[in-house]
C-alpha positions in Angstrom: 38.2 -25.8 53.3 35.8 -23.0 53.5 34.4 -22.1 57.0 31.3 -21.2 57.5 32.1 -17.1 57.8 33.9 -17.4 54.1 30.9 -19.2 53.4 28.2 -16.2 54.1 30.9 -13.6 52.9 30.6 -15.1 49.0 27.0 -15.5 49.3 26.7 -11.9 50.2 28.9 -11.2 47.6 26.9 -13.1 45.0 23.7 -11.3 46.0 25.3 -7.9 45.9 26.8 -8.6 42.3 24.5 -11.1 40.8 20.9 -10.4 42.2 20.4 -6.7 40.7 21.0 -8.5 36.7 18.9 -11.5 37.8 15.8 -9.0 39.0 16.2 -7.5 35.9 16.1 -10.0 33.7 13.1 -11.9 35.3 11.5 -7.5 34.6 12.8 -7.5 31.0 11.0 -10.9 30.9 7.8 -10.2 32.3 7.7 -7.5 30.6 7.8 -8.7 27.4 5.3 -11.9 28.1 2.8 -9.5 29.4 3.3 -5.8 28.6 5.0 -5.0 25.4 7.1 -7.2 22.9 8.6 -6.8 19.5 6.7 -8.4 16.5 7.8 -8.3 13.0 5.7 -7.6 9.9 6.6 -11.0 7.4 4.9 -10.3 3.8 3.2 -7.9 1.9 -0.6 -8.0 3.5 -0.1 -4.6 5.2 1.6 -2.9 2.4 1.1 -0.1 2.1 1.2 1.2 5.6 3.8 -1.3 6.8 6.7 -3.0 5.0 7.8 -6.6 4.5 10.5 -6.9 7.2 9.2 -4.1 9.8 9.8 -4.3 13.3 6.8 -2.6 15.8 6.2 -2.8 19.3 3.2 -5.2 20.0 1.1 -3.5 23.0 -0.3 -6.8 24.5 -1.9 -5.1 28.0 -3.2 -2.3 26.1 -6.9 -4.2 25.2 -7.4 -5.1 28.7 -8.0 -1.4 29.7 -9.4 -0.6 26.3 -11.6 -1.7 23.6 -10.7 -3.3 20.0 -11.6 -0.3 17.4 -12.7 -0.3 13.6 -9.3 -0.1 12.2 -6.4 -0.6 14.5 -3.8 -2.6 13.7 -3.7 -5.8 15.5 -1.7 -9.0 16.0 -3.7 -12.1 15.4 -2.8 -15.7 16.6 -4.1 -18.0 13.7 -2.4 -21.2 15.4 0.2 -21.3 13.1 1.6 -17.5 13.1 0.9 -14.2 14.2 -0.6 -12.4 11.9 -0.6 -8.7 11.2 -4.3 -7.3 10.2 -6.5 -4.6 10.5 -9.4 -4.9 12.3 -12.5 -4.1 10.0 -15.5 -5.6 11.5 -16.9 -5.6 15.6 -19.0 -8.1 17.2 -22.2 -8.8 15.4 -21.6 -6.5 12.7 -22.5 -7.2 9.1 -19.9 -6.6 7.1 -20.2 -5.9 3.5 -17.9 -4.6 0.4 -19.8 -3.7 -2.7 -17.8 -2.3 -5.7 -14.7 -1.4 -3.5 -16.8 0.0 -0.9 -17.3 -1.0 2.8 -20.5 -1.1 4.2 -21.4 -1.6 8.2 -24.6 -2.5 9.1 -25.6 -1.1 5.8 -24.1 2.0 6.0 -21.3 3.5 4.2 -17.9 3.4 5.9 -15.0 5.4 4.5 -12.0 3.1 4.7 -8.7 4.6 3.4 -6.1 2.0 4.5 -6.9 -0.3 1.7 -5.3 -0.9 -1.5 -5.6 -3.0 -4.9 -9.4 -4.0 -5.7 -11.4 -5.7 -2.5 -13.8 -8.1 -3.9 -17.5 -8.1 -3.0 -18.4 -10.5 -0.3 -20.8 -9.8 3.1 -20.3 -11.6 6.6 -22.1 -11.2 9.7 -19.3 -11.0 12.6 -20.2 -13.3 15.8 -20.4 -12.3 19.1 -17.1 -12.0 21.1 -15.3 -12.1 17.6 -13.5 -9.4 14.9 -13.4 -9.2 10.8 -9.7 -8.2 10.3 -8.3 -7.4 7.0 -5.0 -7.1 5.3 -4.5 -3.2 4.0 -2.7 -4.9 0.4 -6.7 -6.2 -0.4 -5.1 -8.8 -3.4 -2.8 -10.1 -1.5 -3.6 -11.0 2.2 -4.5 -13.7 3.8 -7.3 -12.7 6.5 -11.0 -13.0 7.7 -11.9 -13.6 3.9 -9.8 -16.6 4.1 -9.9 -17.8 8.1 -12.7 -16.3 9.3 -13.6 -14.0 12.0 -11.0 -14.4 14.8 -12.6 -14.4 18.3 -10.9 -11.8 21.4 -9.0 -14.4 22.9 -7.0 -14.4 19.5 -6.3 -10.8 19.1 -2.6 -10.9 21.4 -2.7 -6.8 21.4 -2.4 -3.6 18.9 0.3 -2.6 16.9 1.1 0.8 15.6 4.7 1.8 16.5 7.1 1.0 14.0 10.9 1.0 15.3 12.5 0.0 12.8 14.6 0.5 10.1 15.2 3.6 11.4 14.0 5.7 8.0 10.2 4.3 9.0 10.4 4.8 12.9 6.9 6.3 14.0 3.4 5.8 14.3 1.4 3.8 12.0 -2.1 4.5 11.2 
């Protein structure tokens, strides 16, 4: 039988070996929930900026300290996926796209991230809510189709692609 000194001797030793791995996983975890996770690009929405099959770094902390902008690239939470879209309209912005052009509160807004022909259409954006749009305009399911998507929705920004390794960097 084990007395009680053997006893306290493998408990130390199980603290000393085991505890250091344990801390770090509960870190890695953490970390991931609440900082930074992978997310992976699935389709052709974003194309051309990012590729069917894409890994990036999702920056979930990152709004908390900062504010949603026109165009960054977020991950949306539609209740069924997360979806990868760029954000096109702010709160209580009227949003408009006449003959392949994008309008904001009537005025002209030069966006260069989309492709393929965007079809006319022109939504005001609630409060406390964002117009996000698909860069591959024919073929993207987005705010056209669900609607705006309120804050709470928006899980963070994406730009950092990591892999494969020929398309590491920072996407735009």
């Amino acid at each position: 039988m084990y007395g009680e000194e053997d006893m306290k001797g493998n408990f130390k030793k199980f603290v000393k070996e085991y505890v250091p791995y344990i801390v770090v996983l509960i870190l890695v975890i953490l970390i991931k929930k609440y900082v930074i996770t992978p997310v992976k690009v699935n389709g052709n929405s974003m194309n051309n900026t990012l590729k069917n099959g894409d890994i990036m770094i999702l920056n979930i902390i990152g709004y908390r300290f900062n504010d949603i902008k026109r165009f960054d690239i977020v991950v949306v939470d539609d209740g069924d996926e997360y979806l990868i879209k760029r954000v096109i309209g702010l709160p209580g912005e009227t949003i408009e796209y006449k003959d392949g052009t994008l309008f904001v509160n009537g005025k002209k807004v030069k966006d260069t991230y989309g492709i393929g022909d965007t079809n006319d259409f022109k939504e005001k954006v609630p409060k406390n809510s964002y117009y996000v749009l698909g860069d591959n305009r024919n073929n993207s399911l987005d705010s056209r189709f669900f609607g705006a998507f309120t804050r709470n929705k928006i899980i963070g920004k994406t730009n950092l692609t990591i892999f494969p390794l020929g398309r590491i960097g920072n996407k735009k």
